[in-house]
C-alpha positions as CSV (number, residue, x, y, z in Angstrom):
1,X,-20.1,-53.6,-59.8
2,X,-16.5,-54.4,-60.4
3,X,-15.2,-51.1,-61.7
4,X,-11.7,-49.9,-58.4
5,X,-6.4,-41.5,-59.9
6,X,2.4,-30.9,-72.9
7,X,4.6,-28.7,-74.4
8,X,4.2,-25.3,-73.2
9,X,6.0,-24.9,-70.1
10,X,9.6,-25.7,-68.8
11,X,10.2,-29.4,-68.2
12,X,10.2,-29.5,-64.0
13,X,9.6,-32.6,-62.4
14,X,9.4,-34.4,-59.1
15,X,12.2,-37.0,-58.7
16,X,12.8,-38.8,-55.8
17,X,15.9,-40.6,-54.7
18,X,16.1,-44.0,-53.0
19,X,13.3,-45.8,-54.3
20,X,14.5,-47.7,-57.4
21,X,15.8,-50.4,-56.1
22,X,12.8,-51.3,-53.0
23,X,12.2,-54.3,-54.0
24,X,15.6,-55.4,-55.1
25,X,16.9,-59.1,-53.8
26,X,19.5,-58.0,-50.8
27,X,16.8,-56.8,-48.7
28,X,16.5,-52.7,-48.1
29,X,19.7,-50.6,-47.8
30,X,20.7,-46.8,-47.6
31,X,19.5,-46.5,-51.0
32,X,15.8,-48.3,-50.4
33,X,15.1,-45.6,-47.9
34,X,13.5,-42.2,-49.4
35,X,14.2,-38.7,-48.2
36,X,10.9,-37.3,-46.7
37,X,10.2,-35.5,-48.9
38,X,10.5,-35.5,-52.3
39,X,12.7,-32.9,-54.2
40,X,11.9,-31.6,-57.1
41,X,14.8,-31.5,-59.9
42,X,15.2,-29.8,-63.4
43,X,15.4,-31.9,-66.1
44,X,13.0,-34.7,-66.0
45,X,11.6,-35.5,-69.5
46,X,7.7,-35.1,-68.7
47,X,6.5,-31.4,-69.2
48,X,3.5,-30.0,-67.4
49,X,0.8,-27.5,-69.0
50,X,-1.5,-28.2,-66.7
51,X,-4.5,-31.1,-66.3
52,X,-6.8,-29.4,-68.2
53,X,-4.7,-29.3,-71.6
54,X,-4.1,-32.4,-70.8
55,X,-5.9,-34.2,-73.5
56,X,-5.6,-38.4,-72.4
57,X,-5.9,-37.7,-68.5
58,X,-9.3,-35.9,-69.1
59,X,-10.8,-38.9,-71.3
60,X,-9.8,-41.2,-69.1
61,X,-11.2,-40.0,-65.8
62,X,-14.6,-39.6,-68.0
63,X,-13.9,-43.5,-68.7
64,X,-13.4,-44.0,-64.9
65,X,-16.2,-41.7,-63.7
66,X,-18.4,-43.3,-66.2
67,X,-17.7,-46.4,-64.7
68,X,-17.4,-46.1,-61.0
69,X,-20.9,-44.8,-61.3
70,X,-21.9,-47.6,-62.9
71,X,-20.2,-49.7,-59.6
72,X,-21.9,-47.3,-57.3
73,X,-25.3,-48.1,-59.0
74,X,-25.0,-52.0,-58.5
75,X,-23.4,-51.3,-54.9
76,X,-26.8,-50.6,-53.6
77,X,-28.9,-52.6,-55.6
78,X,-27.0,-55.6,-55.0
79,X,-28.0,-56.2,-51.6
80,X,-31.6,-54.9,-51.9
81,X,-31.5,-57.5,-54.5
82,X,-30.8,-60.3,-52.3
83,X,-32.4,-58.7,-49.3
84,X,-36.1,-59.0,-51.6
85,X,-34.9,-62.1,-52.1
86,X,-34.5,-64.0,-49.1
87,X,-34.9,-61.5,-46.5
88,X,-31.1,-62.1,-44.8
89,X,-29.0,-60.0,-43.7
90,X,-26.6,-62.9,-43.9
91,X,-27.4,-63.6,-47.1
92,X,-26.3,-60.3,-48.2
93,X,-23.4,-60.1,-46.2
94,X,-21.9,-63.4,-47.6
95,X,-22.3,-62.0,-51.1
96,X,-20.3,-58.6,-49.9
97,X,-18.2,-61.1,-48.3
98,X,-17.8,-62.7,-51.4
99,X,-17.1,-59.9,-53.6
100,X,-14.3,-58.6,-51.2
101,X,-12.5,-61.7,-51.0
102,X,-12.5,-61.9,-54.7
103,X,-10.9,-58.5,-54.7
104,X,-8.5,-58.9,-52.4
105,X,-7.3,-62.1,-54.3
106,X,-6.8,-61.0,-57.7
107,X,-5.0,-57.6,-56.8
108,X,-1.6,-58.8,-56.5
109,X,-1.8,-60.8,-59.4
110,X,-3.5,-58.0,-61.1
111,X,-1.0,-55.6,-60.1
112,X,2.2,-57.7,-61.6
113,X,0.2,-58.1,-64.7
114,X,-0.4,-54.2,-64.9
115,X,3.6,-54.1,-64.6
116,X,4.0,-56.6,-67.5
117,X,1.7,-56.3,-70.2
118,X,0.2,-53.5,-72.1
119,X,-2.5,-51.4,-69.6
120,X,-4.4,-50.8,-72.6
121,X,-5.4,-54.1,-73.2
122,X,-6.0,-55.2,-69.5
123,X,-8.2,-52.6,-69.1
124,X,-10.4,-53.5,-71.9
125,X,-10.6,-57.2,-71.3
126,X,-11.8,-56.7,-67.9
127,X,-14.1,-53.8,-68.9
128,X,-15.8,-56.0,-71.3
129,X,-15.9,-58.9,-68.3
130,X,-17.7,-56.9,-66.5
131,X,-20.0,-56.0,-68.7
132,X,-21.2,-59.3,-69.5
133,X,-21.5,-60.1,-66.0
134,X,-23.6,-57.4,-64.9
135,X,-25.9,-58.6,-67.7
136,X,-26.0,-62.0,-66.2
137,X,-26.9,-60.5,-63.1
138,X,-29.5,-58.3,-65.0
139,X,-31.5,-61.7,-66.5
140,X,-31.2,-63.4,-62.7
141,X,-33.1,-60.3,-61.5
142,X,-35.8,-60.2,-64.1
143,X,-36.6,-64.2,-63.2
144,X,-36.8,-62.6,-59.4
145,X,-35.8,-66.0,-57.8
146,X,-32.5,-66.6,-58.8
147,X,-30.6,-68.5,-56.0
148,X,-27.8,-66.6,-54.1
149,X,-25.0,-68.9,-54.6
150,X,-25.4,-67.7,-58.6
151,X,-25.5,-63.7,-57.3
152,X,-22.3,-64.5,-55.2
153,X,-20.2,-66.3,-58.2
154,X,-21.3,-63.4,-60.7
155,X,-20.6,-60.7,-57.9
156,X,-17.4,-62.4,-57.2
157,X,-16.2,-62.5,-60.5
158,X,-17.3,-58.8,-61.3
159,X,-15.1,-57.6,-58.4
160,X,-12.1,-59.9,-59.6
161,X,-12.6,-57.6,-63.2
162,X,-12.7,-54.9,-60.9
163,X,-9.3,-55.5,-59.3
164,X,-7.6,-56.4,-62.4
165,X,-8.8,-53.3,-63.5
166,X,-7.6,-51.5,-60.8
167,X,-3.7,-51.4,-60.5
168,X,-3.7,-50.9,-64.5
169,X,-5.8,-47.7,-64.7
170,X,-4.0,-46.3,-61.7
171,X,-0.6,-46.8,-63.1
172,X,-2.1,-45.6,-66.6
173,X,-3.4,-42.3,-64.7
174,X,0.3,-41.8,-63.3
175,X,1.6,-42.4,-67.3
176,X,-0.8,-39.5,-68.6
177,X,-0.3,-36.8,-65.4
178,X,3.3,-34.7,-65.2
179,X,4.5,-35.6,-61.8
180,X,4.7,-31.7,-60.7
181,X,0.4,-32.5,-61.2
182,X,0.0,-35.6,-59.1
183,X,-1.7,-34.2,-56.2
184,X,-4.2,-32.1,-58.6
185,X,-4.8,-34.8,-60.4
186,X,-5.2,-36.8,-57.1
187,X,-7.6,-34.0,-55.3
188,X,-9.4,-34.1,-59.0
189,X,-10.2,-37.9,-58.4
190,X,-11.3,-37.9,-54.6
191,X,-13.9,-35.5,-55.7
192,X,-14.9,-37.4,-58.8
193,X,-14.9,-40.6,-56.1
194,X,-17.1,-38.6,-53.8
195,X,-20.0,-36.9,-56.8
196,X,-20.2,-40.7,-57.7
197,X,-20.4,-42.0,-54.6
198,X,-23.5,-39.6,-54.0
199,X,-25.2,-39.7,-57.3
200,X,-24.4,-43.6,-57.4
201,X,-26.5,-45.0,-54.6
202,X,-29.9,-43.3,-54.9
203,X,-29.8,-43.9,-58.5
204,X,-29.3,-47.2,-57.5
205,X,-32.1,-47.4,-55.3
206,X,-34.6,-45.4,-57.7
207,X,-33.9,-47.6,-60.5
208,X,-33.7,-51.2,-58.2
209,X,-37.9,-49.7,-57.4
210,X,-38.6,-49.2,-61.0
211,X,-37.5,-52.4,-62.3
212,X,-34.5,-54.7,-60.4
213,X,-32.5,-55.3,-63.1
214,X,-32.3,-51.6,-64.4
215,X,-29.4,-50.6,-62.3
216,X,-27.2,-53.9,-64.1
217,X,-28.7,-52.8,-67.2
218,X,-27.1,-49.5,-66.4
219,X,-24.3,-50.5,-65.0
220,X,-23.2,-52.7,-68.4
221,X,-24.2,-49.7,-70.3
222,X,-21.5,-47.7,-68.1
223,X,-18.7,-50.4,-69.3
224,X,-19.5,-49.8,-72.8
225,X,-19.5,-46.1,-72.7
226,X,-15.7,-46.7,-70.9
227,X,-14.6,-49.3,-73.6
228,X,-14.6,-46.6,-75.9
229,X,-13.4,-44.1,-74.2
230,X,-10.4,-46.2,-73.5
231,X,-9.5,-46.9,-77.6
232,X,-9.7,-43.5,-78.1
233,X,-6.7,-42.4,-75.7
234,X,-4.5,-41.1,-77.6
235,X,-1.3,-41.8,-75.9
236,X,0.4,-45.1,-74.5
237,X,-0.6,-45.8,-71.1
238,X,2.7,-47.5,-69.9
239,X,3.5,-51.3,-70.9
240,X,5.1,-53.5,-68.6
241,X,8.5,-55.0,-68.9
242,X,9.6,-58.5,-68.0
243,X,12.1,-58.8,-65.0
244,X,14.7,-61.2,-64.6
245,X,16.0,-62.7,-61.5
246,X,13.1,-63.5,-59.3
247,X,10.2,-65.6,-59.6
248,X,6.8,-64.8,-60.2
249,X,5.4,-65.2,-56.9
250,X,8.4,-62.6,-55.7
251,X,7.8,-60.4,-58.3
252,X,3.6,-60.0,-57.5
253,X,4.5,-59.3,-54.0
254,X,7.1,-56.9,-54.8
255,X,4.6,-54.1,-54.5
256,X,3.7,-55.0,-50.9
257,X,7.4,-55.5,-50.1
258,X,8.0,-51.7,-51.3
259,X,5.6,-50.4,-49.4
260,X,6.1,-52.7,-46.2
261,X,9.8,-50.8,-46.2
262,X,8.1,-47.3,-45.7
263,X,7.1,-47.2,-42.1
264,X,4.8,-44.2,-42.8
265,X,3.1,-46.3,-45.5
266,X,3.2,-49.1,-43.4
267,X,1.2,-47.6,-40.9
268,X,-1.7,-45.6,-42.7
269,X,-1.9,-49.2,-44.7
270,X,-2.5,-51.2,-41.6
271,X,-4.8,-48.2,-39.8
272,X,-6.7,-48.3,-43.2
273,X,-7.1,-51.9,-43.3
274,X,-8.8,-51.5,-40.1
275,X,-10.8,-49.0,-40.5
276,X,-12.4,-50.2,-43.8
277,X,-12.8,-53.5,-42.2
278,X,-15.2,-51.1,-39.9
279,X,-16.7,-49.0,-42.7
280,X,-17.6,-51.9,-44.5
281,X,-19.7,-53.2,-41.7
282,X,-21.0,-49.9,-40.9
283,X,-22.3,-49.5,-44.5
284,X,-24.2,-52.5,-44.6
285,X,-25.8,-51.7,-41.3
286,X,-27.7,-48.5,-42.5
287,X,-28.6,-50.0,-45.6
288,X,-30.4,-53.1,-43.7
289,X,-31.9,-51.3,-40.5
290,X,-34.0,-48.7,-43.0
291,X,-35.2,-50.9,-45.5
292,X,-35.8,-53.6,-42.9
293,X,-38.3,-50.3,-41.4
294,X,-39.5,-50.3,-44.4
295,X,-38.2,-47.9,-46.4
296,X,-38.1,-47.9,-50.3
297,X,-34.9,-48.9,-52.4
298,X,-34.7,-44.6,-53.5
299,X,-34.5,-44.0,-49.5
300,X,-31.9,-46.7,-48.7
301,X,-29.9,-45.4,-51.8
302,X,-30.2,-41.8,-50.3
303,X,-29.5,-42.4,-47.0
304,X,-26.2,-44.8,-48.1
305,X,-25.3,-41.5,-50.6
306,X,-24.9,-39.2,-47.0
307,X,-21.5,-40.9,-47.7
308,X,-21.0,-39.5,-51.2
309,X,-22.0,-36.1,-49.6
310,X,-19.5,-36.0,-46.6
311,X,-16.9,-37.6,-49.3
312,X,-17.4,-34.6,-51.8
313,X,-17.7,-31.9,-49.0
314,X,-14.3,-33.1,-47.7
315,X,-13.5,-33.0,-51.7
316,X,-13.7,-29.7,-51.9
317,X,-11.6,-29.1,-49.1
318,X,-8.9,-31.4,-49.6
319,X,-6.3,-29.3,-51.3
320,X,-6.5,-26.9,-48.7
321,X,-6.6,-29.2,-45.6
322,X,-3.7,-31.1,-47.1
323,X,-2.0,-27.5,-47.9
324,X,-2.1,-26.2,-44.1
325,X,-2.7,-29.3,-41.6
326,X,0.2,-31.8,-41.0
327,X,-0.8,-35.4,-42.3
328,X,-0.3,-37.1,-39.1
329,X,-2.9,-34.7,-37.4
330,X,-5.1,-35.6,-40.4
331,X,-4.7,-39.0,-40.1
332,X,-5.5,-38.9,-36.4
333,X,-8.2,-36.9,-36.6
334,X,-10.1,-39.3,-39.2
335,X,-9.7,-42.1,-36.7
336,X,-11.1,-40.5,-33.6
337,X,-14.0,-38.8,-35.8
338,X,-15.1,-42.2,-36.9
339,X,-14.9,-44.3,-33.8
340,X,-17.1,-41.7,-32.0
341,X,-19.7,-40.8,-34.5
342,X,-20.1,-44.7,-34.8
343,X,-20.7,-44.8,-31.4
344,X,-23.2,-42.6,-32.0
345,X,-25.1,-44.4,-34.4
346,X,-25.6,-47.3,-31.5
347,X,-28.5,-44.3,-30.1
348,X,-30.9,-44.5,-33.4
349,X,-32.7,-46.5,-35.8
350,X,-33.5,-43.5,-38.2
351,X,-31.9,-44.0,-41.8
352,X,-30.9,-40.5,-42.6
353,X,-29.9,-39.8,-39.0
354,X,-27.5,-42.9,-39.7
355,X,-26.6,-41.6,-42.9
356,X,-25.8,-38.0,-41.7
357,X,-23.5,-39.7,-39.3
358,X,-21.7,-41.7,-41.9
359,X,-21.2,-38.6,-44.1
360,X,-19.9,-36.9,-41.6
361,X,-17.2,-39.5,-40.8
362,X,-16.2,-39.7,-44.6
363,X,-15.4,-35.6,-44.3
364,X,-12.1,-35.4,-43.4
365,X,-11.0,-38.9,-45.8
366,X,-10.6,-37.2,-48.4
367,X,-7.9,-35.1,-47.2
368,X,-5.8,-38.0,-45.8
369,X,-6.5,-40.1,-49.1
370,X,-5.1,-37.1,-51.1
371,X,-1.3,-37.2,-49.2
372,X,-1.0,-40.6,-48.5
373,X,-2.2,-41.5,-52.6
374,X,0.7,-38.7,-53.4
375,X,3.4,-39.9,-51.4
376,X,3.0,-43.2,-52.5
377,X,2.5,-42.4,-55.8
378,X,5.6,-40.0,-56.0
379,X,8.0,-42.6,-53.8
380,X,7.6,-45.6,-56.0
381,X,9.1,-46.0,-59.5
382,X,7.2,-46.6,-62.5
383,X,8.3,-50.7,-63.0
384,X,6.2,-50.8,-59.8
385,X,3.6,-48.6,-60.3
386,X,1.2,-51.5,-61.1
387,X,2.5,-53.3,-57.9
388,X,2.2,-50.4,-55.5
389,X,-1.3,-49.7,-56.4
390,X,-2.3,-53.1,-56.2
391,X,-0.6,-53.6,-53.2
392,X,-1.7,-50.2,-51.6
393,X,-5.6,-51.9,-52.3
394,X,-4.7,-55.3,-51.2
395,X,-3.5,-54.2,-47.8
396,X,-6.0,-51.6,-47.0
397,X,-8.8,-54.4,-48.2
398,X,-7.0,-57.6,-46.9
399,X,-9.7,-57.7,-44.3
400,X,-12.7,-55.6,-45.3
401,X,-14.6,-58.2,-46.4
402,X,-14.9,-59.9,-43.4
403,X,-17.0,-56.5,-42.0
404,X,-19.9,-57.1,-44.4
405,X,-20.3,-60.8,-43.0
406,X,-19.9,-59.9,-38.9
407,X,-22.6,-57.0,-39.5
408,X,-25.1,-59.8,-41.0
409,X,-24.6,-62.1,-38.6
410,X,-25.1,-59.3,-35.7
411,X,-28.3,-57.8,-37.7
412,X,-30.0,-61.0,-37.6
413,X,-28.7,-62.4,-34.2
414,X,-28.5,-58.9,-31.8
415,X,-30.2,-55.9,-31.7
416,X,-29.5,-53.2,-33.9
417,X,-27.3,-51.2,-31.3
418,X,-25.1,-54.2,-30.9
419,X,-23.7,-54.0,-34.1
420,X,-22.9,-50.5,-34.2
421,X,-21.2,-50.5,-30.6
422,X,-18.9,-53.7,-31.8
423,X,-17.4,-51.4,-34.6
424,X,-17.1,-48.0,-33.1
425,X,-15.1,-50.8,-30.3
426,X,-12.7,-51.8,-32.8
427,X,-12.2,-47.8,-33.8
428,X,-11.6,-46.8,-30.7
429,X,-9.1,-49.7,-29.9
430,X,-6.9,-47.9,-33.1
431,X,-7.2,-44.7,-32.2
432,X,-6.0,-45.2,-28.8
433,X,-3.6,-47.0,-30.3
434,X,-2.4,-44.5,-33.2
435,X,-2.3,-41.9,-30.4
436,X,0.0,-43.5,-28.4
437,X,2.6,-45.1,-30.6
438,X,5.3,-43.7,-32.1
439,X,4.2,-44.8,-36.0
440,X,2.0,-42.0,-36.8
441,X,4.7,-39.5,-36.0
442,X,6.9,-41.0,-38.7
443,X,4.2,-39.8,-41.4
444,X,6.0,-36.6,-42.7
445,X,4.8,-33.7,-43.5
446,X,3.5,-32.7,-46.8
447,X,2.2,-29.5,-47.2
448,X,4.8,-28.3,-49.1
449,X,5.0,-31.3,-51.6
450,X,4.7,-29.2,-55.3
451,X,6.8,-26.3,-54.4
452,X,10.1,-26.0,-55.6
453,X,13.2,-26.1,-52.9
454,X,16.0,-23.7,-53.6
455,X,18.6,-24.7,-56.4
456,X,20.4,-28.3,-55.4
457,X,23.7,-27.8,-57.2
458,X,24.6,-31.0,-59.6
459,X,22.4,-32.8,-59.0
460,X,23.2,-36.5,-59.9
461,X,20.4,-39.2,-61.9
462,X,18.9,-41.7,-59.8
């Protein structure tokens, strides 16, 4: 459910200039633009040895694996929940719907708070939130006729916890990492992301056949094991600090006001916003078709985890994809992939042929994930690291949840093909799009972010 990246060696950092004062009250100047590309300067106080000395940043992705598998688990067996329910496809769009608008509510909010309080803390509340409500859910699906406005509320308010979760164990994984180790650290992630995204769902399934409340047992069990983990970090994670000047409304949508300022930001956030609106849809559609053909919750949850395959494939290759291939090529490349692979799926019914098809699209995601995750995270400074992340989420999700509830409606009002020719439309629509305009030329090129540039004499703070 709701669970959303030493001493030893010489102190060499990546700073970059321009992009302290983004969200300052005159609007964006000279100074609110960034170079690039970052540049990396001598002198910064963080030290890197490396992410596997590093002692906090390996608990906590444990915490967060341990966790997202949990979510992965209840991904899948929410809907075949409702689905043996009531039978709708509505029905369990309109929860997905209501779990995404939850999301996308909370994460600016969520992302000020990670900005002002103690990340510690707001990570444990919402841990223990969640745990209590997948327990709830857990005793509605041992009564097996709980109604569906009482699944939506406690899936709602699991994803909320998940938001407000989010922006504070993002900026907490930036706290812990040397910046010179970002884009390890964020290739280390995208390939935890993808093994949980493929162990997550047939688990899911496999336990939703033993028993239906199993996978929320599980997945409360996963909140425990990451409370824990979480008090015994050893180091701070980065606590907020109050800001004077604006209000509050002004300073939650700082973040978005940031990255809005960015044009290659600005772009990939709108693309992606687009795109997972798609996915979204896509994902619910070859859960529903199978088990509607009456396969068993272990096949749906396999066929859904030909996702988590393609993801951790492109995993593997990320570093080098990202190392060698400019990121507007990338970025292209994803978009095209997708819209005609969808396509594709409008020619069968078969669940794994589905499935192979998703996985394939999520192949090359990881790659683009890995330098658009970096560049934001090395362009934005850390009194809106909390803010950046949430507002990186909230515009790439703004509309996703309304691709759940369009794929219901067109699984039980149109036939199957329908619903897979509406979305690879929209796809092909932005990639036509991204093709022609000028935006996706603006990304720059990263390949080389991580290695040194020659010597800039006297250099000056930022």
């Amino acid at each position: 459910m709701g669970g959303t990246r030493p001493p030893g060696q010489p102190p060499v950092a990546v700073r970059v200039t321009g992009a302290t004062a983004a969200d300052g009250p005159t609007g964006p100047s000279a100074a609110d633009r960034p170079d690039p590309l970052p540049r990396l300067l001598p002198g910064d106080p963080m030290p890197t040895a490396g992410l596997r000395h590093n002692h906090d940043f390996l608990l906590l992705a444990v915490v967060r694996t341990v966790s997202k598998l949990g979510t992965q688990v209840t991904a899948v067996a929410m809907p075949l929940l409702v689905l043996a329910m009531t039978g709708s496809a509505t029905d369990a769009g309109l929860v997905a719907f209501a779990e995404g608008v939850a999301l996308v509510l909370v994460l600016l909010p969520a992302g000020l708070l990670a900005d002002r309080r103690d990340r510690r803390i707001i990570i444990l509340v919402c841990d223990a939130g969640a745990l209590l409500a997948a327990v709830a859910v857990a005793a509605l699906a041992l009564t097996g006729d709980a109604p569906v406005l009482v699944i939506a509320i406690l899936a709602a308010a699991s994803a909320a916890l998940g938001a407000a979760l989010q922006p504070a164990a993002a900026a907490a994984t930036r706290a812990v990492v040397a910046p010179r180790d970002l884009r390890a650290a964020t290739v280390f992630n995208e390939t935890r992301n993808g093994m949980v995204y493929l162990a997550g769902p047939p688990l899911g399934g496999l336990l939703f056949g033993l028993n239906p409340a199993l996978p929320f047992l599980v997945d409360a069990a996963s909140y425990a094991v990451a409370l824990v983990g979480v008090v015994l970090l050893r180091g701070p994670l980065g606590r907020g600090r109050a800001e004077t000047g604006d209000s509050l409304p002004r300073q939650a949508v700082a973040g978005v006001r940031f990255l809005w300022r960015q044009p290659p930001l600005r772009y990939t956030l709108v693309g992606g916003a687009v795109m997972n609106f798609a996915f979204a849809g896509v994902l619910l559609a070859i859960l529903v078709v199978p088990v509607r053909n009456g396969a068993s919750g272990l096949s749906a949850g396999s066929i859904v985890a030909c996702v988590g395959l393609g993801a951790v494939i492109g995993s593997l290759v990320a570093s080098w994809l990202t190392a060698r291939i400019p990121t507007r090529w990338l970025i292209l490349a994803v978009i095209w992939s997708c819209a005609l692979l969808v396509a594709a799926m409008a020619g069968t019914d078969d669940g794994y042929v589905l499935g192979a098809l998703a996985g394939t699209c999520a192949l090359l995601v990881p790659a683009a994930n890995v330098s658009m995750l970096t560049l934001q995270a090395l362009l934005t400074p850390d009194h809106l690291q909390g803010r950046a992340n949430a507002a990186t989420s909230f515009l790439a999700l703004v509309v996703s949840p309304f691709g759940p509830a369009l794929a219901g409606l067109l699984l039980d009002h149109t036939p199957t093909r329908a619903v897979f020719l509406v979305f690879a439309a929209i796809l092909l629509v932005l990639a036509v799009a991204s093709t022609a305009g000028r935006a996706v030329r603006a990304v720059p090129d990263l390949r080389h972010v991580g290695e040194p540039e020659p010597a800039v004499p006297d250099p000056q703070p930022v």
